[in-house]
N, C-alpha and C positions, 0 to 999 in steps of 0.2 A: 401478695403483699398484705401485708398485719394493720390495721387499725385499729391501735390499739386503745382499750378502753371507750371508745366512741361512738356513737351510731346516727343515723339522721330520723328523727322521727317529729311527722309536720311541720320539715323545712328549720327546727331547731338541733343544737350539738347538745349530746345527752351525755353524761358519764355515766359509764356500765361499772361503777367499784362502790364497795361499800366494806362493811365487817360482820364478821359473826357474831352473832348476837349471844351465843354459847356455844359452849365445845361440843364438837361431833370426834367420834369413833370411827376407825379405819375402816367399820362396816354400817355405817349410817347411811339413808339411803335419802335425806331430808335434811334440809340445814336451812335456819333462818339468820339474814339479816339485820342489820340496825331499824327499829322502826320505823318504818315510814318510807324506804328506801328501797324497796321490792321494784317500784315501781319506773327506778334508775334502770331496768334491766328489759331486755327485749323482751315482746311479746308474742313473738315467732317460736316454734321448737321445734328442732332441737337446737339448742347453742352450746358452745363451752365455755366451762367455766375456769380459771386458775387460784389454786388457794395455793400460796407457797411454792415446792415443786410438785404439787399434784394437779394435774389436769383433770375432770369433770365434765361430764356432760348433763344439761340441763334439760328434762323433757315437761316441765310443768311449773305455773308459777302460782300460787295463790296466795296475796297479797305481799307478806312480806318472807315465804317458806318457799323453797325450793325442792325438786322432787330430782333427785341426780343419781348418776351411774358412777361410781368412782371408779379409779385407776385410769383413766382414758390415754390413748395416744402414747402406750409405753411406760405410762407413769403409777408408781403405785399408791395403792390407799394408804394414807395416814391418817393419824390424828391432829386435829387442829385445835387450838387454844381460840374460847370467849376474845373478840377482838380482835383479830386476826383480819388483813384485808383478804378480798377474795373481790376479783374485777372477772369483765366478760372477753374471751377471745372473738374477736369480730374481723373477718375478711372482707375484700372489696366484693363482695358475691352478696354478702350480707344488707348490701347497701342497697340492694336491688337496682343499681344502676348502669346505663348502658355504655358509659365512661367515662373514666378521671382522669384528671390529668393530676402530678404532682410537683408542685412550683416553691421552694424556698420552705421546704417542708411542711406544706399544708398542700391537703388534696381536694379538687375541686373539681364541681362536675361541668360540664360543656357548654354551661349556662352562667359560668362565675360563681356560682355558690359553694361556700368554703365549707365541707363536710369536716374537714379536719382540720383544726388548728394545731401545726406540728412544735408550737410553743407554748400548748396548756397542758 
């Protein structure tokens, strides 16, 4: 199951999406962010990432610059345009939890806390 965009980090709902802050190349191994927005994104690695149709993997974060593998998961390198979103692929594995349940489109863990609100 995909959670998408979302992660739990000290018991708050985080959004993992932001934009490019410039264009990267099919063979760029680095790409940053909107300022200040680094910090939307996991702190665990490796994760994925999606820009467009290209999947990514992300193995470094330093503040608001990502250090990624392109092509990931079958998908190929492209280039991406200045502004462009790019969000985080996150699983229920990511959540580090020992189980959820999902009720009216939000996912919750065994204690009631709403990891996912399936209407933001």
């Amino acid at each position: 199951m995909i959670i998408p965009l979302q992660f739990i980090s000290t018991g708050k709902l985080r959004n993992c999406e932001s934009q490019l802050s410039g264009a990267i190349t099919a063979v760029a191994t680095s790409l940053s962010v909107t300022s200040g927005e680094g910090a939307k994104f996991p702190t665990y690695f490796p994760f994925l990432l999606q820009c467009e149709s290209e999947i990514m993997e992300c193995s470094a974060r330093s503040t608001d610059t990502l250090t990624v593998s392109r092509g990931e998961k079958g998908t190929t390198a492209a280039t991406h345009s200045s502004g462009t979103p790019i969000r985080a692929i996150l699983y229920t594995n990511d959540l580090d939890l020992d189980r959820l349940i999902v009720t009216d489109g939000d996912v919750v863990t065994t204690d009631g806390e709403v990891v996912y609100d399936g209407l933001s």
